[in-house]
Residue frames as a rotation matrix with the C-alpha (Angstrom) as fourth column:
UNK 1
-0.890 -0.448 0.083 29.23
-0.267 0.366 -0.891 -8.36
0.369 -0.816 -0.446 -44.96
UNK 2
-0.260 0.899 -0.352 26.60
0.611 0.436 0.661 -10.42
0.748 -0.043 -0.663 -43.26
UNK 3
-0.178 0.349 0.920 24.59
-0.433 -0.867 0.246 -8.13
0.883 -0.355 0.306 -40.81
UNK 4
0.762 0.639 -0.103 23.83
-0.267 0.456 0.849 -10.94
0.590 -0.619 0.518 -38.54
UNK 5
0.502 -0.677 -0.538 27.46
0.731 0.665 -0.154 -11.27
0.462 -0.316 0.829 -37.65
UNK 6
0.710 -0.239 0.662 29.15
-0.274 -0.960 -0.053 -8.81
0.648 -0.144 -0.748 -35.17
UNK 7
0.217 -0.754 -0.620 32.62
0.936 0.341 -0.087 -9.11
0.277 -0.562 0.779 -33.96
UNK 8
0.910 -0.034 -0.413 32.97
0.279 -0.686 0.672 -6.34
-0.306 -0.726 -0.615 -30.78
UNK 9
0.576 -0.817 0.011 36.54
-0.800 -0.561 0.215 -6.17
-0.169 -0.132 -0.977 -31.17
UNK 10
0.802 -0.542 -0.250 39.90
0.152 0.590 -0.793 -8.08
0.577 0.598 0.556 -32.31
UNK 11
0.824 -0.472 0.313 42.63
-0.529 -0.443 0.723 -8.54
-0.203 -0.762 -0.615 -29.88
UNK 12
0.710 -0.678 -0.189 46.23
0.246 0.490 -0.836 -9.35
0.660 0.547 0.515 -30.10
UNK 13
0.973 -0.191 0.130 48.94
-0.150 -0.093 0.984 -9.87
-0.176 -0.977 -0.119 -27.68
UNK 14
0.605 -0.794 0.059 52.67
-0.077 -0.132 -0.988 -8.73
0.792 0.593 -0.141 -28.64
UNK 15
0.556 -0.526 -0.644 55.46
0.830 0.304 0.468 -9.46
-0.050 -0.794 0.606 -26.59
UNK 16
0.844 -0.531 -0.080 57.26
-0.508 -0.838 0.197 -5.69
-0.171 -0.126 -0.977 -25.04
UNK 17
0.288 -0.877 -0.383 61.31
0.383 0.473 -0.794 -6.51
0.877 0.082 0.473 -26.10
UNK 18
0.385 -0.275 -0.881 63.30
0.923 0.100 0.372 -6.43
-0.014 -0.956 0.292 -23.15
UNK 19
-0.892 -0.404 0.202 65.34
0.352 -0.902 -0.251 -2.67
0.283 -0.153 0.947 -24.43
UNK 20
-0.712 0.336 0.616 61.64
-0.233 -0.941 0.244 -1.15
0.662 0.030 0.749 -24.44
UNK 21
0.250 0.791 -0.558 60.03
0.741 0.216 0.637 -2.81
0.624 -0.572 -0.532 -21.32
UNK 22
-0.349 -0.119 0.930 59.50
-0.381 -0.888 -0.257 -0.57
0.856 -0.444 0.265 -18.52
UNK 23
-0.600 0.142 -0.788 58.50
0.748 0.448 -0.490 -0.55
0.283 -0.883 -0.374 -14.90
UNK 24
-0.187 0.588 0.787 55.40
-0.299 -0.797 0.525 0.81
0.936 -0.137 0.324 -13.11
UNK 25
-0.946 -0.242 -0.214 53.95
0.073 0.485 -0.872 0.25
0.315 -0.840 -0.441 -9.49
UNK 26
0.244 0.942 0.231 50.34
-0.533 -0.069 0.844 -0.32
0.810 -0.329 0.485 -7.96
UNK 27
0.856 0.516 -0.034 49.71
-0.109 0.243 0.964 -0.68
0.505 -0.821 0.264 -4.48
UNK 28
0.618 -0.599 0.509 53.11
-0.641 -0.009 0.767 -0.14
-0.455 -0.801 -0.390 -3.22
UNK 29
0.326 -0.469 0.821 54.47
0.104 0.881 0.462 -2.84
-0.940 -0.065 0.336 -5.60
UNK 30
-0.373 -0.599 -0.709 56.98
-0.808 -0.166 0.566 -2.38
-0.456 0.784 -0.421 -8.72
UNK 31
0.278 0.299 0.913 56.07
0.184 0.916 -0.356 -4.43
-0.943 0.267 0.200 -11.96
UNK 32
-0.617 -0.708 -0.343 57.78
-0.390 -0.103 0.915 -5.03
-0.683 0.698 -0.213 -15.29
UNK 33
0.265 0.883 -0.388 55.80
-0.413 -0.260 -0.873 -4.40
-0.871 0.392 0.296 -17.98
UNK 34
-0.210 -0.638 0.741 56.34
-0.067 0.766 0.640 -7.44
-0.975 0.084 -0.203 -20.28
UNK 35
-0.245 0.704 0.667 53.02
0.964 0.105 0.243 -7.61
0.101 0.702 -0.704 -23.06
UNK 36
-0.739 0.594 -0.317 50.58
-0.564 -0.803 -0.190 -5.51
-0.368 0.038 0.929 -24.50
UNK 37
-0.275 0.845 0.459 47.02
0.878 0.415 -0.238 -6.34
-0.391 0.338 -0.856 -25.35
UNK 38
-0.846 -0.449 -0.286 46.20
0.047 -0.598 0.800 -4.76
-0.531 0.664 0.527 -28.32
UNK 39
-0.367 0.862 0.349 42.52
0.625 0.506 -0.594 -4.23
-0.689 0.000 -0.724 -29.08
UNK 40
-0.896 0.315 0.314 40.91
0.274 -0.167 0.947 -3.68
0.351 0.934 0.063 -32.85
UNK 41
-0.510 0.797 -0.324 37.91
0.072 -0.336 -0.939 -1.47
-0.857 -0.502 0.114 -30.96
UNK 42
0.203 0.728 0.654 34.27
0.902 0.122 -0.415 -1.60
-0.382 0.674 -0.632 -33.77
UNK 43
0.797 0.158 -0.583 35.31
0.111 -0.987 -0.115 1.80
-0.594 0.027 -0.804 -34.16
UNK 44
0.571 -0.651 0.500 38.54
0.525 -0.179 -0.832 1.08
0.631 0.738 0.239 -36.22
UNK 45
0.015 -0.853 0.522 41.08
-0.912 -0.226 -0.342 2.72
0.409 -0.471 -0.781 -33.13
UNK 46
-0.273 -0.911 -0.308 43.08
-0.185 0.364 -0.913 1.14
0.944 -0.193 -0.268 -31.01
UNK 47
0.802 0.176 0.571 43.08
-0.564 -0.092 0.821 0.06
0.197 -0.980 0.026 -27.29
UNK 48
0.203 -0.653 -0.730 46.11
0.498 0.710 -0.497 -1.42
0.843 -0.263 0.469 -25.60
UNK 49
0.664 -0.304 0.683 47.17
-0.747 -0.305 0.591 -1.94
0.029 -0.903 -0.430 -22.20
UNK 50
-0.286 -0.905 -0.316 50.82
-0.495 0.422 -0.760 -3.24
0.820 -0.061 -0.569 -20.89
UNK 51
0.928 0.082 -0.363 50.94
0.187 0.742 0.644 -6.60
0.322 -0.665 0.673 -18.61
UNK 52
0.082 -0.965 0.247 53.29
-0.607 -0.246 -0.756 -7.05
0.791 -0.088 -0.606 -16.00
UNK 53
0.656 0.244 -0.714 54.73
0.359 0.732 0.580 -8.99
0.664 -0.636 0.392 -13.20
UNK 54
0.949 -0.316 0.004 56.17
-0.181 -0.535 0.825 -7.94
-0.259 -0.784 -0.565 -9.78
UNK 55
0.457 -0.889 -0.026 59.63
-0.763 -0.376 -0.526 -7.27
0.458 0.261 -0.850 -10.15
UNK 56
0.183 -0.010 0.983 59.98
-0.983 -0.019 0.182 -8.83
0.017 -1.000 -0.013 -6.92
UNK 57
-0.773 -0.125 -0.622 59.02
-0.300 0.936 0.184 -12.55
0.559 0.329 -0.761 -8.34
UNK 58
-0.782 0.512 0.355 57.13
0.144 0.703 -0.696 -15.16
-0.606 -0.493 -0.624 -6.60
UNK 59
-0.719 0.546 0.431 52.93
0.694 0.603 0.395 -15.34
-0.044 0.582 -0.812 -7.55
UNK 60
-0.326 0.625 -0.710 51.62
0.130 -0.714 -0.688 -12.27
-0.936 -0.316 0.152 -7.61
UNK 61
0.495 0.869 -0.001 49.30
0.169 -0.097 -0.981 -11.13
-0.852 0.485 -0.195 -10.50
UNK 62
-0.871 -0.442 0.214 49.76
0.415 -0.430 0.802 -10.27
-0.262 0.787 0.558 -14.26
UNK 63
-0.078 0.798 -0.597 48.35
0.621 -0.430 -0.655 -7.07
-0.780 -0.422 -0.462 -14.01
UNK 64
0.220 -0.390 0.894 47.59
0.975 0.119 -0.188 -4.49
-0.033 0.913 0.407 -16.15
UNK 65
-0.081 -0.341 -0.937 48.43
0.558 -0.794 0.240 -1.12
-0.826 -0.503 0.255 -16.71
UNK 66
0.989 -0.023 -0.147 47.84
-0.142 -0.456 -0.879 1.98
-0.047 0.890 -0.454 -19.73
UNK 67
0.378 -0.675 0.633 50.45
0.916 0.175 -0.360 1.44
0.132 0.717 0.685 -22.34
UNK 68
0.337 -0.387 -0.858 53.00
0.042 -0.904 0.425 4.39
-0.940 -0.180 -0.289 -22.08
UNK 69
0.993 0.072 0.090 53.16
0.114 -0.522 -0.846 6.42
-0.014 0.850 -0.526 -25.33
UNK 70
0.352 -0.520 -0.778 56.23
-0.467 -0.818 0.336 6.99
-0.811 0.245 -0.531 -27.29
UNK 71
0.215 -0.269 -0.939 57.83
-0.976 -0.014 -0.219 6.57
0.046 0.963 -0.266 -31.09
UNK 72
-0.559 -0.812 0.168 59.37
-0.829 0.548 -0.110 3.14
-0.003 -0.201 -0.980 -29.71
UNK 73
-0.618 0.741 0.262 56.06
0.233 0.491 -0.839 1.69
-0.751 -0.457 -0.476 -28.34
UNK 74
0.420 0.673 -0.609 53.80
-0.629 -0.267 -0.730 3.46
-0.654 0.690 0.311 -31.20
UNK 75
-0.036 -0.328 -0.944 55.92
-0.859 0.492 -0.138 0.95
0.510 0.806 -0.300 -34.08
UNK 76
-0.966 -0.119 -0.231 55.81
-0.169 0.963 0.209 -1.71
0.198 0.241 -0.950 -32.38
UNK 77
-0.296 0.955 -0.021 52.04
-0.043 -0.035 -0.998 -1.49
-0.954 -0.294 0.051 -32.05
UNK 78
-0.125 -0.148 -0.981 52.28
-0.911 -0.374 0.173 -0.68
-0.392 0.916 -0.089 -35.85
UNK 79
-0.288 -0.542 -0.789 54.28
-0.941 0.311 0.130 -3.38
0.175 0.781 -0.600 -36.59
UNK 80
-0.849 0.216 0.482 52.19
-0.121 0.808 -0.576 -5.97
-0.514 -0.547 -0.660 -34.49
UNK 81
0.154 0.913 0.379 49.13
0.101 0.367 -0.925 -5.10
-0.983 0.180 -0.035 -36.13
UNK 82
0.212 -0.031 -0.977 50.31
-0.976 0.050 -0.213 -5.10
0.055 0.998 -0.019 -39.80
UNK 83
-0.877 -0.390 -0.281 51.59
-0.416 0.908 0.040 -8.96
0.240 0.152 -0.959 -38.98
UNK 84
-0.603 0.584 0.544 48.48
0.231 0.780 -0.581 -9.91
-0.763 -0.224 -0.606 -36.97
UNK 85
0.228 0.637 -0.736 46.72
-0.656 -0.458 -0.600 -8.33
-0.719 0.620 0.314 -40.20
UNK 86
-0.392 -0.773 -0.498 49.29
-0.907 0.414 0.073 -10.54
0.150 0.481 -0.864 -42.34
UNK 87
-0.955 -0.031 0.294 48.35
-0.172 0.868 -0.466 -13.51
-0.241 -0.495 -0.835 -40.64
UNK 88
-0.165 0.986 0.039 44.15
-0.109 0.022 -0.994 -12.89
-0.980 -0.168 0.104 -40.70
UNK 89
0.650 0.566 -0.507 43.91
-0.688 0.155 -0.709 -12.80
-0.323 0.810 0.490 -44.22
UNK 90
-0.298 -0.487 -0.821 46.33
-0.784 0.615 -0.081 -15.77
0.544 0.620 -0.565 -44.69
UNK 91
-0.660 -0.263 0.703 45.03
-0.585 0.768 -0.261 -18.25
-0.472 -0.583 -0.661 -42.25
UNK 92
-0.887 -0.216 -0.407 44.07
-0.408 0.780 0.474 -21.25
0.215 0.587 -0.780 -43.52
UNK 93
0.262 0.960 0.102 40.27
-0.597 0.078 0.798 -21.81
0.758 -0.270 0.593 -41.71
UNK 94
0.739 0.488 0.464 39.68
-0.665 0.640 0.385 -24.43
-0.109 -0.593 0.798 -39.21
């Protein structure tokens, strides 16, 4: 590998299906946790935090929030990065 080249980190952004989305609240406001951002940290683990939008509707933020932890959410985190892995060594360049 070339030494002169350093990539910080690899992100990827999986849509949450609708059985395993979930709801959290900041500031008094409810939000349905839709995505995850999924970050390949230089270290070889993991980072990921869940997006969401106000239950409510209208324009309020897509914030984020820590990913909540269980068997359901751990596979599809799995199974996101074995495809975006799938994908990286098949893409085609420029």
């Amino acid at each position: 590998m070339d030494d002169d080249i350093q990539v910080n980190a690899l992100a990827l952004n999986v849509d949450i299906p609708a059985h395993l989305r979930w709801e959290d609240e900041r500031r008094g406001e409810t939000f349905e946790l839709q995505t995850l951002t999924v970050r390949l940290l230089p270290d070889d683990t993991l980072a990921v935090k869940a997006y969401g939008r106000p239950v409510a509707g209208g324009r309020g933020a897509y914030v984020s929030f820590p990913a909540r932890r269980s068997p359901e959410i751990d596979a599809l985190i799995e199974a996101a990065a074995s495809e975006a892995a799938r994908r990286w060594s098949a893409n085609r360049g420029l």
